[in-house]
BAZALO-265580 format. One record per atom (N, C-alpha, C): atom name; y, z, x negated; residue number from 1; residue in three letters. Coordinates in Angstrom, 3 decimals. Example, Ala and Ser with C-alpha at 12.3 -4.5 7.8 and 13.67 -1.06 7.14 Angstrom:
BAZALO-265580
  site        py        pz        px  pos  code
     N    -5.690     7.800   -13.190    1   ALA
    CA    -4.500     7.800   -12.300    1   ALA
     C    -3.300     7.800   -13.200    1   ALA
     N    -2.250     7.080   -12.850    2   SER
    CA    -1.060     7.140   -13.670    2   SER
     C     0.030     7.870   -12.900    2   SER
end
This chain:
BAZALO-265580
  site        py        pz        px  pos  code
     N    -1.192     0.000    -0.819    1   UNK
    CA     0.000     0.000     0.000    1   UNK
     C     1.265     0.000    -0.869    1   UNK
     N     1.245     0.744    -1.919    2   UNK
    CA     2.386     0.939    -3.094    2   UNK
     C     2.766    -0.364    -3.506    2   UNK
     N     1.691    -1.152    -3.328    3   UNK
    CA     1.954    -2.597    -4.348    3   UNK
     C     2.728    -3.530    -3.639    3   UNK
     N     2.011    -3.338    -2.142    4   UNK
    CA     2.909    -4.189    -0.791    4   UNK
     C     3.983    -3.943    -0.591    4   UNK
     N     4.448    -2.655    -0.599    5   UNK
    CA     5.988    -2.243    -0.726    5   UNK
     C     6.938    -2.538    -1.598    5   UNK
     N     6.460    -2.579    -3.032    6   UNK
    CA     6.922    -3.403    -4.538    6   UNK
     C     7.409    -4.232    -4.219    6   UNK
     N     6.520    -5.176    -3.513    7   UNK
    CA     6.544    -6.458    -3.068    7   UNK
     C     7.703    -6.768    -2.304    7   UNK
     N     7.564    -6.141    -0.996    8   UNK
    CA     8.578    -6.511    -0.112    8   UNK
     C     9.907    -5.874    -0.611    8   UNK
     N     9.719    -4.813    -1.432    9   UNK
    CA    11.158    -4.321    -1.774    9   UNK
     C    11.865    -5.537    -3.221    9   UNK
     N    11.469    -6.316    -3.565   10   UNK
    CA    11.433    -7.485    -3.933   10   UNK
     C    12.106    -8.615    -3.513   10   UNK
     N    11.147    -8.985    -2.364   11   UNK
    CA    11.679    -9.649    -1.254   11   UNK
     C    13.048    -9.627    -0.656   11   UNK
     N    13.210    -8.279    -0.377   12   UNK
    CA    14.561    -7.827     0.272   12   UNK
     C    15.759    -8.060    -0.869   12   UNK
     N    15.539    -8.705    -1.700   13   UNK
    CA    16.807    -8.576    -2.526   13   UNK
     C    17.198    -9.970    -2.553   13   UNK
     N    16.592   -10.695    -1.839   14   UNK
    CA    16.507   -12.461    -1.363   14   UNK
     C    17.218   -12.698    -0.278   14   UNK
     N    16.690   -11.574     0.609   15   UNK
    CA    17.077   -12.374     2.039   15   UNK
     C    17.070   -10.817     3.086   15   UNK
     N    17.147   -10.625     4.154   16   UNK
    CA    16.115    -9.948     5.390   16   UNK
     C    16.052   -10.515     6.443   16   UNK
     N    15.446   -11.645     6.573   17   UNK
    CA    15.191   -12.672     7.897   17   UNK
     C    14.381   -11.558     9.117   17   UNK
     N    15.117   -11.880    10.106   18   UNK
    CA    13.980   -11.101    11.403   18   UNK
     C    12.478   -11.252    11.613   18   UNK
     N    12.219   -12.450    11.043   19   UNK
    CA     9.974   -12.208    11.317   19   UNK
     C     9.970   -12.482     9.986   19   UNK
     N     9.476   -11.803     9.100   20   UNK
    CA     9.587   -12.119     7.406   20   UNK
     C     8.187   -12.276     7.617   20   UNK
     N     7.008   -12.284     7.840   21   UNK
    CA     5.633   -12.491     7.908   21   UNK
     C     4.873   -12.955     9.116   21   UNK
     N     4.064   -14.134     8.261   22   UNK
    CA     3.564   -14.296     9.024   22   UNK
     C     1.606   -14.566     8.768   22   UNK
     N     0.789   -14.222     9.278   23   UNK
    CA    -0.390   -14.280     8.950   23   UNK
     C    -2.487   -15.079     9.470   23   UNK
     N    -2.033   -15.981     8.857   24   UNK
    CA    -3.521   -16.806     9.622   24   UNK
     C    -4.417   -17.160     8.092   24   UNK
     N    -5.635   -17.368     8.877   25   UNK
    CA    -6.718   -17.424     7.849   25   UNK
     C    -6.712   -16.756     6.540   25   UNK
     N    -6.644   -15.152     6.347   26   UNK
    CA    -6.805   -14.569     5.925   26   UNK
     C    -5.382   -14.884     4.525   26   UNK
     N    -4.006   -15.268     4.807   27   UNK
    CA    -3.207   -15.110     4.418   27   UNK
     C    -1.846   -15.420     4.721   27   UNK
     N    -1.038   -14.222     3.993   28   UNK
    CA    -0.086   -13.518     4.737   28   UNK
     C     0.610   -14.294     3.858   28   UNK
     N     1.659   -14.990     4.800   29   UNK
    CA     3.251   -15.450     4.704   29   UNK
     C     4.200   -14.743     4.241   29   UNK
     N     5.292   -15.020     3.519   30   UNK
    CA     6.305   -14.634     3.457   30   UNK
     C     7.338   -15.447     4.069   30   UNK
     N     7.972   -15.597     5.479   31   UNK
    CA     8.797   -16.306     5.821   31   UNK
     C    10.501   -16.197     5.361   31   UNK
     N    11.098   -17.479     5.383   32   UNK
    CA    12.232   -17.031     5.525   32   UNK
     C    13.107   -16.729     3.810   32   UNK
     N    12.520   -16.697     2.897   33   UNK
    CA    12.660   -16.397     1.208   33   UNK
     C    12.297   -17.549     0.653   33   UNK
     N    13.480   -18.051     0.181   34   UNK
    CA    13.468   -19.368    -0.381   34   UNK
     C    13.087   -19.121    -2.044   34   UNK
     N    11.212   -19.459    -2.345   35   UNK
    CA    11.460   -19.632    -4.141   35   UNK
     C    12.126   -19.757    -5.077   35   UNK
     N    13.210   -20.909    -4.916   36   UNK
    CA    14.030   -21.306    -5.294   36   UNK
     C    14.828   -20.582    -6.093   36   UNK
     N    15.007   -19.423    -5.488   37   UNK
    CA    16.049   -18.664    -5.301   37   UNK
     C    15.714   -17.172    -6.388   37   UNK
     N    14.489   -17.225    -6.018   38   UNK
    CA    13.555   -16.070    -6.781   38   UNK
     C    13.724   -16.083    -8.555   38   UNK
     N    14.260   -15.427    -9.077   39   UNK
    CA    14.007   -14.742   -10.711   39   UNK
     C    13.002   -15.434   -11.192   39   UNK
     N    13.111   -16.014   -11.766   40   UNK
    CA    11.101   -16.133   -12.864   40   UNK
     C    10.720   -14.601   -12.773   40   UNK
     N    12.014   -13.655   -13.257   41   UNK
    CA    11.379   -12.378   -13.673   41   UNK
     C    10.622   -12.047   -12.419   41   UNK
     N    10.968   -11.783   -11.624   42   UNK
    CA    10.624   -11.103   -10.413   42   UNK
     C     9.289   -12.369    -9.523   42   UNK
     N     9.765   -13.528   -10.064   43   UNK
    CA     7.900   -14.323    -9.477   43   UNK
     C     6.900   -13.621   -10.532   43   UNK
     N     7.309   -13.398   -11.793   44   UNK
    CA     6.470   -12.947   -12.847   44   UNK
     C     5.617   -11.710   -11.838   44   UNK
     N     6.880   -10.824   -11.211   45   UNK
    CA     6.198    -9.190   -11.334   45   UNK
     C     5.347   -10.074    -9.396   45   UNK
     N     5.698   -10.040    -8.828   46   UNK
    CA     5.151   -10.368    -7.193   46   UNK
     C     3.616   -11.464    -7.681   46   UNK
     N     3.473   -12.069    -8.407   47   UNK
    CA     2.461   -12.562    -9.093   47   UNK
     C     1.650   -11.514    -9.527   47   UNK
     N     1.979   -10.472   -10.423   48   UNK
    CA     1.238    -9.051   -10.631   48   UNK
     C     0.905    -8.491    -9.489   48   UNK
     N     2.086    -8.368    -8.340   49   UNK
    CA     1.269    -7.224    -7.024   49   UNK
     C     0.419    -8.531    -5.931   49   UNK
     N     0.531    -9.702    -6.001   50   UNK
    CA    -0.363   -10.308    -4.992   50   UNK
     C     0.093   -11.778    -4.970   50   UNK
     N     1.326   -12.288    -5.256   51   UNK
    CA     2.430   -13.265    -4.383   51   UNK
     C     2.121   -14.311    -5.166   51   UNK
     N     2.368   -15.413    -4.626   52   UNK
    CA     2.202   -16.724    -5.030   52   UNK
     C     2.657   -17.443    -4.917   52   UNK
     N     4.074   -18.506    -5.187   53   UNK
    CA     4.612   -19.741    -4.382   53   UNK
     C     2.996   -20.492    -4.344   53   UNK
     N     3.169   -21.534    -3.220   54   UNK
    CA     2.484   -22.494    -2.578   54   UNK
     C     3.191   -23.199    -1.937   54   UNK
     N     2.507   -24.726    -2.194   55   UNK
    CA     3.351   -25.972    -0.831   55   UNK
     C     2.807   -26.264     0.059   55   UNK
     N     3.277   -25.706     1.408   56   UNK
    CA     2.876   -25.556     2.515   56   UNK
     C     3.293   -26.922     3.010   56   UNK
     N     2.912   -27.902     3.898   57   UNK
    CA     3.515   -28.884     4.378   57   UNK
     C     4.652   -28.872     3.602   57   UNK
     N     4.881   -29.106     3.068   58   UNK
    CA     6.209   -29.895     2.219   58   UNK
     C     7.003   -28.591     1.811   58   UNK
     N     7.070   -27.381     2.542   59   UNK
    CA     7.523   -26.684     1.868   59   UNK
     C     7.072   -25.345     1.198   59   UNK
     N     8.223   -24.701    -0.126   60   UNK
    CA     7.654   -23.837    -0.930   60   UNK
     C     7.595   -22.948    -0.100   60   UNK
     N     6.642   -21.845    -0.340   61   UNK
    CA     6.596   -20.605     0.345   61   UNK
     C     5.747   -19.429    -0.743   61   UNK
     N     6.567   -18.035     0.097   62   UNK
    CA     5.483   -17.242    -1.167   62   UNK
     C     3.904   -16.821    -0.113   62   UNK
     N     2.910   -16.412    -0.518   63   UNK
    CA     2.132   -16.585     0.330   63   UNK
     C     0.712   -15.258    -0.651   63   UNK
     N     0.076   -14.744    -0.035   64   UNK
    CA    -0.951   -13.725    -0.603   64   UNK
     C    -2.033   -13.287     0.084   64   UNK
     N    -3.551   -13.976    -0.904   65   UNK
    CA    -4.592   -13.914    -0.320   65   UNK
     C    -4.890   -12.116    -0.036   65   UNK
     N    -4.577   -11.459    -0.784   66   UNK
    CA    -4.752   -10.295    -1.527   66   UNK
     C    -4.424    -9.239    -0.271   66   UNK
     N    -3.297    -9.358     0.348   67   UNK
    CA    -2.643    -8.610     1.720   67   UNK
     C    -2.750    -9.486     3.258   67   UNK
     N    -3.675   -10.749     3.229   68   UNK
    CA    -3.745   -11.283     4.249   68   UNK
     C    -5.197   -11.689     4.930   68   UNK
     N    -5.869   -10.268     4.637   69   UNK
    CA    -7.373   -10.082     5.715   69   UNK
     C    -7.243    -8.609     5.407   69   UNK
     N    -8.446    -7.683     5.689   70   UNK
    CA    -8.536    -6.679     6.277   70   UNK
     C   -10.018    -6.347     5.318   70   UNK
end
């Protein structure tokens, strides 16, 4: 849970969009947080707790097998 919080407290220094997640086939979205935009440093550390850019239909997204099943 510590690591997910890392994470999103991360996140929050990007953006705070109203549905920031979203989750199917066993992985969880990050909506709304443009890569782009993201630190190397900080893809470096969200890469350590779970996170991943991926190209989703055409666009980047961060995305984590790790927090998206049960």
């Amino acid at each position: 849970m510590e690591q997910l919080i890392q994470a999103l407290q991360i996140f929050l220094k990007y953006g705070n969009p109203d549905y920031p997640t979203h989750c199917e086939h066993d992985i969880l979205y990050i909506i709304g947080i443009d890569p782009e935009i993201v630190s190397n440093e900080d893809k470096v550390k969200l890469d350590e707790l779970g996170f991943f850019v991926s190209d989703e239909d055409g666009d980047e997204v961060f995305q984590s097998f790790k927090y998206g099943s049960a």
